[in-house]
C-alpha atoms as one frame of an Amber mdcrd trajectory, in Angstrom:
protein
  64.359  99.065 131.421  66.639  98.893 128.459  67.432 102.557 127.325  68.639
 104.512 130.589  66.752 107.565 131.597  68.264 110.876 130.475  68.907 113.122
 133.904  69.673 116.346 132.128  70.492 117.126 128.514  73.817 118.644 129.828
  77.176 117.544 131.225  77.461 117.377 135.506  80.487 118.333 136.853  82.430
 116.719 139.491  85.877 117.245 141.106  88.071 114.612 141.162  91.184 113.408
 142.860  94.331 111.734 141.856  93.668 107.939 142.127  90.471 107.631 143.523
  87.766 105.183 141.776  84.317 107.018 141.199  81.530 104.678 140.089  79.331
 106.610 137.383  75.481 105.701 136.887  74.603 104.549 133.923  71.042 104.460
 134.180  69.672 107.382 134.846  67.664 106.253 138.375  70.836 107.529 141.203
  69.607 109.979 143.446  73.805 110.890 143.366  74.166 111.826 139.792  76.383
 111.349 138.308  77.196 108.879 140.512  76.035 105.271 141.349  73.588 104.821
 144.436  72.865 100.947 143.397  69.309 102.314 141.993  70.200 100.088 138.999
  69.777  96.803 140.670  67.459  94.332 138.854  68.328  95.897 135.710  70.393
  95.307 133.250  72.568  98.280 133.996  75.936  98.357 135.705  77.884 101.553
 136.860  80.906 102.572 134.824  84.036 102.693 136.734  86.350 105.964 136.687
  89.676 106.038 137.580  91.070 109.411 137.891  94.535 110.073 136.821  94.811
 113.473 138.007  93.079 115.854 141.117  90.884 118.422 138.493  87.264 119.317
 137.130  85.554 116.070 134.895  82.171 116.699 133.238  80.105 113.459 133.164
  77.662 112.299 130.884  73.995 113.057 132.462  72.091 112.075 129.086  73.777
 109.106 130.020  74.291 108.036 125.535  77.660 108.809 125.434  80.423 106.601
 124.026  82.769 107.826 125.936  81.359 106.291 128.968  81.523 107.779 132.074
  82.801 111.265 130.662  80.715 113.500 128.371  81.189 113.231 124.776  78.581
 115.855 123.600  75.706 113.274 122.655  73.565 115.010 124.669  73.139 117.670
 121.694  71.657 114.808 119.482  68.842 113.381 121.590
């Protein structure tokens, strides 16, 4: 698998806290989207580490084509 599989065509939303790690799929198989379950093993696919800097609301990319890995950039209006 090469191109990851697009999960929705719309950012997920996910609550964050202050200094935590969150590990973001990147693609497409996690049954925890937008997070990494290790679904991605035996591909060439590795999940995107996020680091929050602040407890709040993050949208995630679920079309998983951003460039702005993990967070949503809008690509998912383009594909």
């Amino acid at each position: 698998m090469s191109e990851p599989i697009v999960v929705q065509k719309m950012p997920m939303s996910a609550d964050v806290e202050e200094g935590k790690s969150y590990y973001w799929c990147a693609c497409g198989k996690s049954a925890a989207q937008p997070f990494c379950d290790g679904s991605h093993k035996g591909s060439d696919f590795v999940p995107t580490e996020y680091k929050a800097d602040a407890t709040r609301t993050v949208f995630f990319c679920a079309c998983k084509h951003t460039d702005n890995a993990p967070l949503c950039d809008g690509s998912h209006s383009r594909i």
